[in-house]
N, C-alpha and C positions, 0 to 999 in steps of 0.2 A: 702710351705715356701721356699722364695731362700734363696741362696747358703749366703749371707751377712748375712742375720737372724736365719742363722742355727751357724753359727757362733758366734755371740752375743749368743746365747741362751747357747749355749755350752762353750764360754768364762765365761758365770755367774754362772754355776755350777761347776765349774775348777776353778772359784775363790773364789767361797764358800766355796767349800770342803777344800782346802788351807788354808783359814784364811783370805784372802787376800783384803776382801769387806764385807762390813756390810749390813743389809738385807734392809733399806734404799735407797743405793745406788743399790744393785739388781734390786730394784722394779721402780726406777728413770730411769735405762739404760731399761726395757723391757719397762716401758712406753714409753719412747722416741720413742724405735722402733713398736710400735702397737702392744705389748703384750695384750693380752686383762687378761690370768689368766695361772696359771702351777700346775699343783698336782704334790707334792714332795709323792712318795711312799717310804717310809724308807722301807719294807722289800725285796722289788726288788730291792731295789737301782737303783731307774731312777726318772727323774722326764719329766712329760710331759708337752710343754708349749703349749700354743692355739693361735690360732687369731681370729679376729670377725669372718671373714671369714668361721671356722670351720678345716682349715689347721693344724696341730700340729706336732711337733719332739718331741721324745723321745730321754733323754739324759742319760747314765750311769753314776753314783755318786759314792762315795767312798760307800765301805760299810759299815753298821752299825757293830759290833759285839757283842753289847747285843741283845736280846731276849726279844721282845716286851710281856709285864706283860698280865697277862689275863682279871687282872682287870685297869679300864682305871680311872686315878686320874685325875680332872682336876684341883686342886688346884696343885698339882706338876707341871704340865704341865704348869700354869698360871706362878710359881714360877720359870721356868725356862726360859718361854720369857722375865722375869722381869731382872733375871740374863743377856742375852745375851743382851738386850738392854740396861744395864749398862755397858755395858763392859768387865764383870769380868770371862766370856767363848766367847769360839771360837764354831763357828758353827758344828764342828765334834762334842764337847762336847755336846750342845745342842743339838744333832741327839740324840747321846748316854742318853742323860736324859731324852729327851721327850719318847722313846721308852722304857725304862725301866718306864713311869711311864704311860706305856698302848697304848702310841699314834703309831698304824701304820702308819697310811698318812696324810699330810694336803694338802689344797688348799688354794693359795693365791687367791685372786679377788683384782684383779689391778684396776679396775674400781668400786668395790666394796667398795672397800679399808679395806680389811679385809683379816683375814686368818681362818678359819674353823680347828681345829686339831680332829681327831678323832680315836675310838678305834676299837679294834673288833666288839663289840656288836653296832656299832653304835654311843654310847657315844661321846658326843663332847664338844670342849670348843671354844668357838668365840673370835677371839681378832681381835678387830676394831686396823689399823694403829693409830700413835699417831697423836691427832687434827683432826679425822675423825666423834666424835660423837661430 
């Protein structure tokens, strides 16, 4: 990955974690530049993005400070994407919600157009971008 898309990738998590960009807009700037997909890991705090190619950077993220549940809700989890894409949380929040309500890591698919959220045991909930199905 060069030196300009190490960049970008690392401006989109610094302005997540901030407040500063909606996941829309995240997913619009890694397209642009040939993001192909990124696993956000909430309990490392990193998230790694890819290219087609097989290239990827890892970025460190703010951390979480709840304590991912043992058991993995995906109706919470659904409820909480519904809240951040109305507006009404900032993305630190939804870290903090989805992981207390089980989720350790997602992956986006920028080309998929989806996000995968899932828990320890595996457990998962799919949420297609809006106008993808």
């Amino acid at each position: 990955m060069n030196a300009e898309l190490k960049d970008i990738v690392r401006g989109c998590s610094i302005a997540s974690d901030e407040g500063r960009v909606r996941f829309g807009e995240v997913v619009a700037t890694l397209s642009a530049a040939g993001v192909e997909r990124y696993h956000a890991d909430l309990v490392r705090a990193e998230k790694t993005y890819y290219l087609p190619d097989g290239t990827s950077e890892v970025v460190p993220n703010a951390e979480i400070t709840a304590a991912p549940a043992h058991q993995f809700s995906a109706s919470a989890v659904a409820q909480t994407i519904k809240a951040i894409q109305a507006g009404t949380i900032d993305y630190r929040t939804f870290c903090e919600r989805v992981v207390s309500a089980g989720c350790v890591a997602y992956v986006v698919s920028i080309v998929g157009r989806r996000a995968v959220y899932y828990g320890r045991t595996g457990d998962s909930h799919v949420e297609w971008f809006p106008g993808a199905t």
